[in-house]
KOLFI-669028 format. One record per residue (C-alpha): residue in three letters; chain; x, y, z. Coordinates in pm, 1 decimal, m for minus. Layout:
<pts>
PT    r  c        px        py        pz
PT  ALA  A         X         Y         Z
...
</pts>
This chain:
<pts>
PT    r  c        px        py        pz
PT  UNK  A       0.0       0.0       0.0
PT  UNK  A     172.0     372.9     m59.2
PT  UNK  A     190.2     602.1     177.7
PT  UNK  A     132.6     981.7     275.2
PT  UNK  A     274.4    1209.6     480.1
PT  UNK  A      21.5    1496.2     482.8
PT  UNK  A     168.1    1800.2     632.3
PT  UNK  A     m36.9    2070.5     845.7
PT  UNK  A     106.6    2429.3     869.7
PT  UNK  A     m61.2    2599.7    1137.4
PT  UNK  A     m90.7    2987.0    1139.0
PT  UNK  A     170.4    3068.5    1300.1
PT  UNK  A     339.1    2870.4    1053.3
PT  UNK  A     459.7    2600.7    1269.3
PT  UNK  A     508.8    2257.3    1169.8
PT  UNK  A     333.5    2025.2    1352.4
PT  UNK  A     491.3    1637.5    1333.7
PT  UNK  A     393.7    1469.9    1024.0
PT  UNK  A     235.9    1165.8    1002.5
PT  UNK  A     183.1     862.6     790.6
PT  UNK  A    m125.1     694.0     694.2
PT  UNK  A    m242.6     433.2     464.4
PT  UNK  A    m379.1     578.7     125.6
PT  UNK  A    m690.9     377.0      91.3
PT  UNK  A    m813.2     311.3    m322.3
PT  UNK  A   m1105.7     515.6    m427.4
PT  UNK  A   m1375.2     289.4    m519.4
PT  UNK  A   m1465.6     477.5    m820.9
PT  UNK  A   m1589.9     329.9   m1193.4
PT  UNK  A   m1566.8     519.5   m1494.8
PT  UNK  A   m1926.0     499.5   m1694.3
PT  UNK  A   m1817.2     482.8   m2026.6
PT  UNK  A   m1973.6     746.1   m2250.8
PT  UNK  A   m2163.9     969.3   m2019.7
PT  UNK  A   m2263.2    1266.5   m2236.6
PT  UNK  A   m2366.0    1232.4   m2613.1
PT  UNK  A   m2244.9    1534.8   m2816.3
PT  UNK  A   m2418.2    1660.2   m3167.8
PT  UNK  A   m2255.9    1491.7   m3494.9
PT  UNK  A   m2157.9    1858.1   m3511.5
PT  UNK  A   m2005.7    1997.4   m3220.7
PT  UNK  A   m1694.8    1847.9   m3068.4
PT  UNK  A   m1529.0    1909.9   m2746.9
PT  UNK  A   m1184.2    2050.7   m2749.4
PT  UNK  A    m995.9    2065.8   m2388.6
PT  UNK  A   m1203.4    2073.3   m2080.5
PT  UNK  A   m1169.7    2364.9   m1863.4
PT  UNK  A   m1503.9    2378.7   m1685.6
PT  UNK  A   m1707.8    2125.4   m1573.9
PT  UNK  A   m2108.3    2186.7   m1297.6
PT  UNK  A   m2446.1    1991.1   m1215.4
PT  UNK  A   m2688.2    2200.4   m1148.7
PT  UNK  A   m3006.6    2080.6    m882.3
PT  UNK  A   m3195.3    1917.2   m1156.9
PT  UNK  A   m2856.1    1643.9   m1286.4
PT  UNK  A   m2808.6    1873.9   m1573.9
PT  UNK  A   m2383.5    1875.4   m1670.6
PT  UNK  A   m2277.3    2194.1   m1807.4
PT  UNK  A   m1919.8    2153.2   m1934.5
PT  UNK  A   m1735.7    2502.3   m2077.2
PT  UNK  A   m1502.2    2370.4   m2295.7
PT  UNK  A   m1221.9    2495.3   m2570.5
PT  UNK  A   m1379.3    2375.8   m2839.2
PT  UNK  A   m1568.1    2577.2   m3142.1
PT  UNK  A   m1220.6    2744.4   m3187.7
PT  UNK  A   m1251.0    3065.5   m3451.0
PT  UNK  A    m992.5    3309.7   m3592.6
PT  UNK  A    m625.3    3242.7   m3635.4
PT  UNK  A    m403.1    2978.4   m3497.3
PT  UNK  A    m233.3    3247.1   m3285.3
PT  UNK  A    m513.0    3415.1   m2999.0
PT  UNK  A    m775.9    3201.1   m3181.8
PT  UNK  A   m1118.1    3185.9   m2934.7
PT  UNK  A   m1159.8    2877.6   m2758.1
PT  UNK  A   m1466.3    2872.1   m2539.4
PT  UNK  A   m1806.6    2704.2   m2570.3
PT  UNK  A   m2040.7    2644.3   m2315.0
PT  UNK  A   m2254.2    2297.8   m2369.9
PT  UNK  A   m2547.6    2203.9   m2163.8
PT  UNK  A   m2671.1    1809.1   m2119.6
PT  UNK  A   m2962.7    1665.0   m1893.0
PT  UNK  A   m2965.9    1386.0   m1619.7
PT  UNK  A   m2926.0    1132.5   m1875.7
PT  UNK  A   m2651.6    1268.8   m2056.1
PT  UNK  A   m2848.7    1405.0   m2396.6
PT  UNK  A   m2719.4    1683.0   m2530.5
PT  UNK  A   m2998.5    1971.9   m2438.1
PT  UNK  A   m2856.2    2340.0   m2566.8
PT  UNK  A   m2570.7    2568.4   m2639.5
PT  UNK  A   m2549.6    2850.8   m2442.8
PT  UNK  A   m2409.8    3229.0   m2517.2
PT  UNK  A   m2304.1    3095.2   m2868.7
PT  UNK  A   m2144.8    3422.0   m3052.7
PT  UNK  A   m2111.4    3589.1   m2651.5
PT  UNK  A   m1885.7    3871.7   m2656.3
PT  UNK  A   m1714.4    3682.7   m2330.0
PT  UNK  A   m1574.5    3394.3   m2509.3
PT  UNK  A   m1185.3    3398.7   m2578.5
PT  UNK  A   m1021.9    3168.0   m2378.6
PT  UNK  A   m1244.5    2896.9   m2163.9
PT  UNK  A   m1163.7    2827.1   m1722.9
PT  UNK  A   m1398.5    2714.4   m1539.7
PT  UNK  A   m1774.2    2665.7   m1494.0
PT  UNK  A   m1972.0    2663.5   m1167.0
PT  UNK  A   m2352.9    2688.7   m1087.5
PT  UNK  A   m2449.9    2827.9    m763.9
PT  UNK  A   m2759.4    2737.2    m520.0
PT  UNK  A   m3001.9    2919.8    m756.4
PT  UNK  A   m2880.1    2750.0   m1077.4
PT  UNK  A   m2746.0    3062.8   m1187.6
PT  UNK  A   m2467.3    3012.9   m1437.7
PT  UNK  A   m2100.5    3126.4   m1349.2
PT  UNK  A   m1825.4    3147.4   m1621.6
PT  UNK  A   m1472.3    3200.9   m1611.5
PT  UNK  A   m1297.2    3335.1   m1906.9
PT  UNK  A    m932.2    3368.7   m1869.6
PT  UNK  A    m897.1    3486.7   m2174.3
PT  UNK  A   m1156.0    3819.1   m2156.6
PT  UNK  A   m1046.0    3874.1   m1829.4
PT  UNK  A   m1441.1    3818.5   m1765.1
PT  UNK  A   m1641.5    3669.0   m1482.9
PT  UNK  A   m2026.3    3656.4   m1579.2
PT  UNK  A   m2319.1    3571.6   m1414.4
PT  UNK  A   m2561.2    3415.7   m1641.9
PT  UNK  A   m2938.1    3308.8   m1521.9
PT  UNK  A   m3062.9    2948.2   m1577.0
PT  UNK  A   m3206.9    3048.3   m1922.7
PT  UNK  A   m2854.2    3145.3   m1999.8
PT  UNK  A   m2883.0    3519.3   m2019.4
PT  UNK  A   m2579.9    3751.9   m1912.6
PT  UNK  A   m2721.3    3895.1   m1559.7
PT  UNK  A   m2403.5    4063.4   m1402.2
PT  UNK  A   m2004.9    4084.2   m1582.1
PT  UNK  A   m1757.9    4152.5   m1383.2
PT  UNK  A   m1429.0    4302.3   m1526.9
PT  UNK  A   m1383.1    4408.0   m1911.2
PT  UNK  A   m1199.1    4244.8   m2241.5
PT  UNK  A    m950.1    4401.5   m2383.2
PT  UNK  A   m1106.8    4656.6   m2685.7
PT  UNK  A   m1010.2    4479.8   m2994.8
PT  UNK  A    m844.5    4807.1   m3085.5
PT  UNK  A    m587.2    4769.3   m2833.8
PT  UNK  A    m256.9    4587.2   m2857.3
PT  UNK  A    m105.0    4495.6   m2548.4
PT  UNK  A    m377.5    4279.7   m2403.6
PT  UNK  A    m364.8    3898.3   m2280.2
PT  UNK  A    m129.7    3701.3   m2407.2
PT  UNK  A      33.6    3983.0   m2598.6
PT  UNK  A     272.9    4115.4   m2277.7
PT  UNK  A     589.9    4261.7   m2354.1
PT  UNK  A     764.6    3940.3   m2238.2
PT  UNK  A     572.8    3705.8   m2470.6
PT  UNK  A     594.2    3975.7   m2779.0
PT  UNK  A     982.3    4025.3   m2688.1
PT  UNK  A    1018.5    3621.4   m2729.6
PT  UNK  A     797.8    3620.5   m3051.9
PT  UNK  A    1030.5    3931.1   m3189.6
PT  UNK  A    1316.1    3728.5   m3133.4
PT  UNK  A    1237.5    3430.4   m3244.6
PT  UNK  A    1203.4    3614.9   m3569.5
PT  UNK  A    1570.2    3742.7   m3589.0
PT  UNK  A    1433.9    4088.9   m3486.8
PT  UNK  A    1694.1    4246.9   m3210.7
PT  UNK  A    1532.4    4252.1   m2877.3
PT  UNK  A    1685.2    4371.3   m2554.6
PT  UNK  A    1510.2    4124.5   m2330.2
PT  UNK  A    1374.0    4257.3   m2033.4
PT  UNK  A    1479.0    4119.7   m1687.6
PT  UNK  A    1306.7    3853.5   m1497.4
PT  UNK  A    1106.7    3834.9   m1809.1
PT  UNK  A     718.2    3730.3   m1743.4
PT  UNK  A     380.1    3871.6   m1750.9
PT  UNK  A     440.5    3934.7   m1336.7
PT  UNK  A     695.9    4145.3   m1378.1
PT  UNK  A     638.4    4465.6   m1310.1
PT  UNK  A     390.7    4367.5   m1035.5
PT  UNK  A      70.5    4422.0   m1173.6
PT  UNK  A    m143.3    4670.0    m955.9
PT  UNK  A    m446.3    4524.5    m878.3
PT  UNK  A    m807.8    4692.3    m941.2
PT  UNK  A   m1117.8    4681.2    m814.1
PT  UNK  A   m1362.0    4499.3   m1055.4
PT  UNK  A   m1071.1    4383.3   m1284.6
PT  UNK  A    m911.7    4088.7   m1345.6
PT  UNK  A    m576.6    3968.3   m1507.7
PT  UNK  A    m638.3    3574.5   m1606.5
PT  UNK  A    m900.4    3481.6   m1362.5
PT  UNK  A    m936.6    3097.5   m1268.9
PT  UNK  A   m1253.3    3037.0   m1050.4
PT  UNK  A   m1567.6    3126.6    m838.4
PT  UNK  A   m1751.8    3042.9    m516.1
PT  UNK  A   m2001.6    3197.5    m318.7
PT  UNK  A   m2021.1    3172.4      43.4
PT  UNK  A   m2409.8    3149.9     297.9
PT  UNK  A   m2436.7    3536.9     245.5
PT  UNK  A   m2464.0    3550.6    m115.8
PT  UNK  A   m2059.0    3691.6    m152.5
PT  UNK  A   m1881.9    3578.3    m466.0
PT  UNK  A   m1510.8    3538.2    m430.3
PT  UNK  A   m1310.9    3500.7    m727.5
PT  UNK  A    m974.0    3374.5    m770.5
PT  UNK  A    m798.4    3672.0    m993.9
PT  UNK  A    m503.4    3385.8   m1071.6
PT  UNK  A    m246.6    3353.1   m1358.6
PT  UNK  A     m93.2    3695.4   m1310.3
PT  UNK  A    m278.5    3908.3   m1011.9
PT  UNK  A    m227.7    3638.2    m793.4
PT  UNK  A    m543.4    3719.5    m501.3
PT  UNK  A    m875.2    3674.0    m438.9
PT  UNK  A   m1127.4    3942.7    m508.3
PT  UNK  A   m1481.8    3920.6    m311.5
PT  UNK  A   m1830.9    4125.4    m413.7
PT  UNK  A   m2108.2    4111.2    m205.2
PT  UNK  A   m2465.7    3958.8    m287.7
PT  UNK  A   m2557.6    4294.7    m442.0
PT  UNK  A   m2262.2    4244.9    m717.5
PT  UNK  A   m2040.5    4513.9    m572.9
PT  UNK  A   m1725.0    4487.3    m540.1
PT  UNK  A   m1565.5    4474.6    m173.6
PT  UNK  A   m1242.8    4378.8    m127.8
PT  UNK  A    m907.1    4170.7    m255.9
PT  UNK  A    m639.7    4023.1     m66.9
PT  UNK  A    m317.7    3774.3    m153.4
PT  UNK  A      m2.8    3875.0    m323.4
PT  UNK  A     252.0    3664.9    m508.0
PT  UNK  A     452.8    3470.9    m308.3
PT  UNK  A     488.4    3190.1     m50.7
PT  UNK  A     396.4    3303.9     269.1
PT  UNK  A      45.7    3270.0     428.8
PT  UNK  A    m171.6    3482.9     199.2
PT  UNK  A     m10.9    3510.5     m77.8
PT  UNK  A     m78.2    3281.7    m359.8
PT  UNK  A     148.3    3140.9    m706.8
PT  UNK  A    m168.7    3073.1    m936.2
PT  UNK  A    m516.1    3035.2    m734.8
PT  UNK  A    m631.0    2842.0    m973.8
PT  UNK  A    m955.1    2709.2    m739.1
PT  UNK  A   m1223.6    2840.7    m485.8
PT  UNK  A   m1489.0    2680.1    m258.9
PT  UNK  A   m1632.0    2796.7      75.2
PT  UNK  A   m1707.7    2574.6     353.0
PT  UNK  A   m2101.0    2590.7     499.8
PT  UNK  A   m1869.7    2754.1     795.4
PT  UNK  A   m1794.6    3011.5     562.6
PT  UNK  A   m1426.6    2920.8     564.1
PT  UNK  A   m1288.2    2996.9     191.7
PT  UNK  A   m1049.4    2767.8      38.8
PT  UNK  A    m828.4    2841.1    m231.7
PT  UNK  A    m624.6    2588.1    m442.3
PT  UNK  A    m299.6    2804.0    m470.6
PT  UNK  A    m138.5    2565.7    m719.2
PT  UNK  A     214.8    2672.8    m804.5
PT  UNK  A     250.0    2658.2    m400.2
PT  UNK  A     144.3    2303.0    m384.1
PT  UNK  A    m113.5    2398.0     m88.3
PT  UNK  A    m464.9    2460.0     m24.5
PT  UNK  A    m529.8    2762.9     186.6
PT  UNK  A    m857.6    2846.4     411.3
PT  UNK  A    m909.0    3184.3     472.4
PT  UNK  A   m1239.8    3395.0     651.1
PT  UNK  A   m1481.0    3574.0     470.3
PT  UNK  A   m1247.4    3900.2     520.7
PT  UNK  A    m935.6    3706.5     348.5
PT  UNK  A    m778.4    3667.5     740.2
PT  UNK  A    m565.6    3340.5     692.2
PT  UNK  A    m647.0    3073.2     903.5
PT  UNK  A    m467.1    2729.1     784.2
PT  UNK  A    m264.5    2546.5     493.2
PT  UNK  A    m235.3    2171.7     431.1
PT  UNK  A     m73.7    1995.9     187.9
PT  UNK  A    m136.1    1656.7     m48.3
PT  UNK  A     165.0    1466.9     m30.4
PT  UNK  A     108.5    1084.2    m201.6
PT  UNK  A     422.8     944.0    m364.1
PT  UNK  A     379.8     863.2    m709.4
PT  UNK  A     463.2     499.8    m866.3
PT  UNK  A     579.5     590.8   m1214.6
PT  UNK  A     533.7     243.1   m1310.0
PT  UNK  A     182.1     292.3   m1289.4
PT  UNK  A     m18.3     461.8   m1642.8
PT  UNK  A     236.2     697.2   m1898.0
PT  UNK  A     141.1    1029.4   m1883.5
PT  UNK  A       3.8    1182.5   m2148.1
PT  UNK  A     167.3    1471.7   m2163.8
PT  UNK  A     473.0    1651.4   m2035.0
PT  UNK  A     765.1    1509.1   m1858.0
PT  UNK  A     748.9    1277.8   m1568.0
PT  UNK  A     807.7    1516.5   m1187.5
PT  UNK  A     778.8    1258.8    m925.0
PT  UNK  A     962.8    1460.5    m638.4
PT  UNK  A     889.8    1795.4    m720.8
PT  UNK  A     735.6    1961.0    m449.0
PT  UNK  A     653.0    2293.6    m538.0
PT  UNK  A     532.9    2425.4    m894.5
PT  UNK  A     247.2    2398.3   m1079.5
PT  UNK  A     307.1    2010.5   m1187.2
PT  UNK  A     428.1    1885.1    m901.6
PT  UNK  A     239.7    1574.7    m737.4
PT  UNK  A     m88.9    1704.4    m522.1
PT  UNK  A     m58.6    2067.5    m668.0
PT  UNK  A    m447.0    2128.9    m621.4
PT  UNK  A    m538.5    2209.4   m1012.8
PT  UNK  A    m887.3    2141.5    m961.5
PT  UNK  A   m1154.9    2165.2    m625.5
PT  UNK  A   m1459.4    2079.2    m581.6
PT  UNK  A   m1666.6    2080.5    m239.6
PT  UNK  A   m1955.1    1803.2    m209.0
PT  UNK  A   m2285.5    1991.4    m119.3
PT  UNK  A   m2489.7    1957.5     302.7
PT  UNK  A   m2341.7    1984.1     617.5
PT  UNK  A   m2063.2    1760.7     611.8
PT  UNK  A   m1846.4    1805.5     311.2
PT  UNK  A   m1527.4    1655.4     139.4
PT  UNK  A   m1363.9    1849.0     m83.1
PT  UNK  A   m1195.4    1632.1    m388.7
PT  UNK  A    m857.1    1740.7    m564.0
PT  UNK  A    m723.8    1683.0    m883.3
PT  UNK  A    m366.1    1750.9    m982.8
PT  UNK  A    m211.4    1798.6   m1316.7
PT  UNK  A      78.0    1539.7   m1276.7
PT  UNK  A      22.8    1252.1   m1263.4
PT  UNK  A    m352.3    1303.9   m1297.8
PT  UNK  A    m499.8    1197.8    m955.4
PT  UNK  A    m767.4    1279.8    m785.4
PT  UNK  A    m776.4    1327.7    m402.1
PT  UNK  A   m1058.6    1272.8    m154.3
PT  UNK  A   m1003.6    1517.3     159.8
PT  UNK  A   m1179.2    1591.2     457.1
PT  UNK  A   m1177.5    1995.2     504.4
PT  UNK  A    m924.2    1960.7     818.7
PT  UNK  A    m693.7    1827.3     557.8
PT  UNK  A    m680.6    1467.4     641.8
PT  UNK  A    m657.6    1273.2     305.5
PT  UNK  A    m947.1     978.6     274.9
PT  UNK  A    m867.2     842.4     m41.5
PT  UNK  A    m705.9     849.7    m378.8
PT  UNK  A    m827.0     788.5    m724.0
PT  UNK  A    m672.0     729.0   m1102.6
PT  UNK  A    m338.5     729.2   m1305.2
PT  UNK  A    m244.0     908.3   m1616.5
PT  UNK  A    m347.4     724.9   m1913.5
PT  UNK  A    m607.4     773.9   m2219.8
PT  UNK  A    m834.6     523.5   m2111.7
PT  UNK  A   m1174.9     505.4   m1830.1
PT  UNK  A   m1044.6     547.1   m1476.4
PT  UNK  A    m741.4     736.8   m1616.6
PT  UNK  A    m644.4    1120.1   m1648.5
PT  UNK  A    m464.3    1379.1   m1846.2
PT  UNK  A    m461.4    1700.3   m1669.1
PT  UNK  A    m740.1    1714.2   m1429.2
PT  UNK  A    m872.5    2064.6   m1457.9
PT  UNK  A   m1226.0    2091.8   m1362.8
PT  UNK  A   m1428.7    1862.8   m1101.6
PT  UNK  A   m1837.2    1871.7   m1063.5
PT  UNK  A   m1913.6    1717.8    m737.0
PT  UNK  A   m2293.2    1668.5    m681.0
PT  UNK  A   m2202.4    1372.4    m387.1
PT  UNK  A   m1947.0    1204.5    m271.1
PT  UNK  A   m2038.9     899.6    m466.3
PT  UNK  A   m2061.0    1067.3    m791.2
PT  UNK  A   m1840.4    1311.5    m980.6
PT  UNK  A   m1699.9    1450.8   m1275.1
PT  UNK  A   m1367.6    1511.6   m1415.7
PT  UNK  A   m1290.9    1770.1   m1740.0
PT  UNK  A    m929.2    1710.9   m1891.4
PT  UNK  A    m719.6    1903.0   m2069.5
PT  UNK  A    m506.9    1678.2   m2237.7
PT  UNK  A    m787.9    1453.2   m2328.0
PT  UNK  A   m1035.3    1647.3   m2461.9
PT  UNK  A   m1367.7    1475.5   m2228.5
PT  UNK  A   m1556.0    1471.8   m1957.6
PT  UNK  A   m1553.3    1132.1   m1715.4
PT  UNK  A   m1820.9    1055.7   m1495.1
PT  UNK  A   m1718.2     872.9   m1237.5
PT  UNK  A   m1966.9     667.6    m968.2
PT  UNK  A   m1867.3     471.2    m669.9
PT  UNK  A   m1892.1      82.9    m720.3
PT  UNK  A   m2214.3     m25.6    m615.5
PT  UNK  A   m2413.6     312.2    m591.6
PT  UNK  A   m2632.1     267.1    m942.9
PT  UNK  A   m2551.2     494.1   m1272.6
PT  UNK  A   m2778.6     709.0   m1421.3
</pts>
C-alpha cells in the first residue's frame, strides 16, 4: 500500500509532526460514454465542468475554436440533462468567449463562467442570459492585451531574428501588476459563500482573491505573489465551507489555503502521495515525481470541488500525474483515485471537477479532450 505524509502548517506557521497513513483506493468506476455530443459539435480541452439541482452537466469547454491559430477563441459552453443528452448551447457568438476556465452553478442555478482569456467573470441566469459581468476584455483596438505582454511579444520578436533587448526577470508578473477593483488579469474560478458573496480567484498573473457582495459590488481583494500565508502562485480554485471558511487551491504553491470571509488566513495543508511511475504513462509533459513545489508537481491542487450539506469533502485533482484526491476539510486525506493514461479510470490534466455527492463526480481534462463521470462501485448509474 503507498503512503502519505500529509503536512499541516498551522498559522503561526509552525510545523506540527507529520504523520503517515495508509492511502486507501477510491472505489470509483468510470461509466463509459456519459454525455452524447451533436454529430456537429466536438469538445476541445475541458476547462469547466457543474451539475446544477436538476442532474443537468454543463461543461465550458475549448472547443468551437474561430480566428487564427495564434489568440484564436476557444470557449463554448454545452449544456446536457440527467441522462446525458445533449440539451442546448449557451451564449453561442457571446462577446465573453476567448479563452475557456472554469464553470460553476451556484444554489439558484445561476450560471457562473470564467474566461481567462476576456479577463471576464459573468453571471448568467438558468435560461442562460448575461445577468451581471464583472471586469472588461480588452477593446479589440488595443494591442497589449492577454497574451500579448511585452515578455511574450519580446520572445515572438526574437524568435524572428528581430533584435530585442530582453527585459529582466522576463514574465507577464513582472512589473507587479497593480491590482483593481472589478478587474481581473487571467481569472481561474468562483464560489459563493451562505451570504450571497462571490469570491473570485484573480489567478495567472494578479495572484489574489477578489470578493463582491450579494448585491454584485465589489468589496475587497487580498493575496499577493509569493509563498507566505496569503499570498498565492496561481489560485487556480475556490470553494467555501457551509462555515464560511474559503479555500483556495494556490497551485504553483502546492497547498490549499482556508481563509475567513475578510481574506484573514487561518490554515494550509498539503497533499503529499508518492507517485509509482510504473503505474499509467502520462500523457503529456515530462514525468516530476519529487517535485514539491510548482504547478506540476504531485498534489498541486489544479482542480476543487466541495460536495454539497453539512458535512463536506472536498476532492482534488492535480495535473501530474492526474490523480484525484478525496479530503476531509481539516486536511486529512481519505482516499485516492486514477493514473495518467487515455483510457476510463485514467487522467490527463485534471482541470475541472463537478461534485454533486461524494459517490458521484466529474472530471474535465485538458489533455484529453472529455468529460468522465465517475460513480462509486455499487451506488447505481444514471
Amino acid at each position: 500500500m503507498r503512503r502519505v505524509i500529509l503536512t499541516f502548517v498551522v498559522v503561526q506557521l509552525a510545523m506540527s509532526p507529520a504523520f503517515a497513513q495508509a492511502v486507501p483506493e477510491l472505489p470509483f468506476q468510470s461509466v463509459p460514454d456519459p454525455l452524447t455530443l451533436p454529430d456537429d459539435i466536438h469538445f476541445g480541452e475541458v476547462a469547466g465542468v457543474a451539475v446544477n439541482s436538476k442532474g443537468h452537466v454543463f461543461v465550458f469547454s475549448r472547443g468551437n475554436s474561430t480566428g487564427p491559430a495564434y489568440m484564436a477563441t476557444a470557449s463554448q459552453l454545452l449544456e446536457f440533462d440527467a441522462n446525458g443528452k445533449f440539451v442546448r448551447e449557451i451564449g453561442k457568438n457571446l462577446y465573453a468567449w476567448s479563452y475557456a476556465h472554469a464553470v460553476r452553478i451556484d444554489k439558484d442555478d445561476n450560471i457562473w463562467i470564467v474566461d481567462k482569456g476576456s479577463d471576464v467573470i459573468l453571471k448568467m441566469n438558468p435560461q442562460g442570459r448575461v445577468v451581471w459581468v464583472f471586469g472588461r476584455k480588452g477593446e479589440a483596438s488595443h494591442f497589449q492585451v492577454p497574451p500579448d505582454y511585452a515578455s511574450t511579444l519580446a520572445g515572438l520578436l526574437q524568435r524572428a531574428g528581430a533584435a530585442v533587448t530582453m527585459p529582466a526577470n522576463n514574465n507577464p508578473r513582472n512589473p507587479v501588476p497593480v491590482h483593481r477593483d472589478n478587474a481581473f488579469n487571467q481569472p481561474t474560478d468562483v464560489a459563493w459563500d451562505s451570504q450571497g458573496n462571490s469570491y473570485f480567484t484573480d489567478g495567472y498573473v494578479n495572484s489574489r482573491v477578489g470578493k463582491a457582495n450579494a448585491r454584485g459590488e465589489w468589496v475587497a481583494s487580498w493575496g499577493s505573489l509569493g509563498n507566505g500565508p496569503g499570498q498565492f502562485d496561481t489560485p487556480h480554485g475556490v470553494a467555501v465551507s457551509p462555515k464560511d471558511e474559503v479555500y483556495v487551491a494556490d497551485r504553483g504553491n502546492r497547498r490549499i489555503q482556508v481563509f475567513d470571509t475578510g481574506g484573514k488566513f487561518i490554515r494550509q495543508f498539503t497533499i503529499d502521495v508518492p507517485v509509482d511511475v510504473n503505474r499509467g504513462k502520462i500523457t503529456y509533459g515530462t514525468d516530476n515525481p519529487d517535485a514539491k513545489t510548482g504547478s506540476q508537481a504531485p498534489g498541486a491542487p489544479d482542480a476543487l470541488c466541495m460536495t454539497p450539506g453539512p458535512n463536506p469533502v472536498l476532492f482534488v485533482g492535480d495535473l501530474y500525474p492526474s490523480r484525484i484526491y478525496k479530503v476531509s476539510l481539516e486536511g486529512k486525506l481519505l482516499g485516492v483515485y486514477g493514473q495518467p493514461g487515455r483510457n476510463l479510470g485514467e487522467f490527463g490534466w485534471i482541470h475541472a471537477i463537478a461534485c454533486p455527492s461524494e459517490n458521484e463526480i466529474w472530471v474535465g481534462e485538458l489533455i484529453n479532450w472529455r468529460v468522465q463521470k465517475l460513480v462509486t462501485k455499487g451506488a447505481g448509474t444514471r
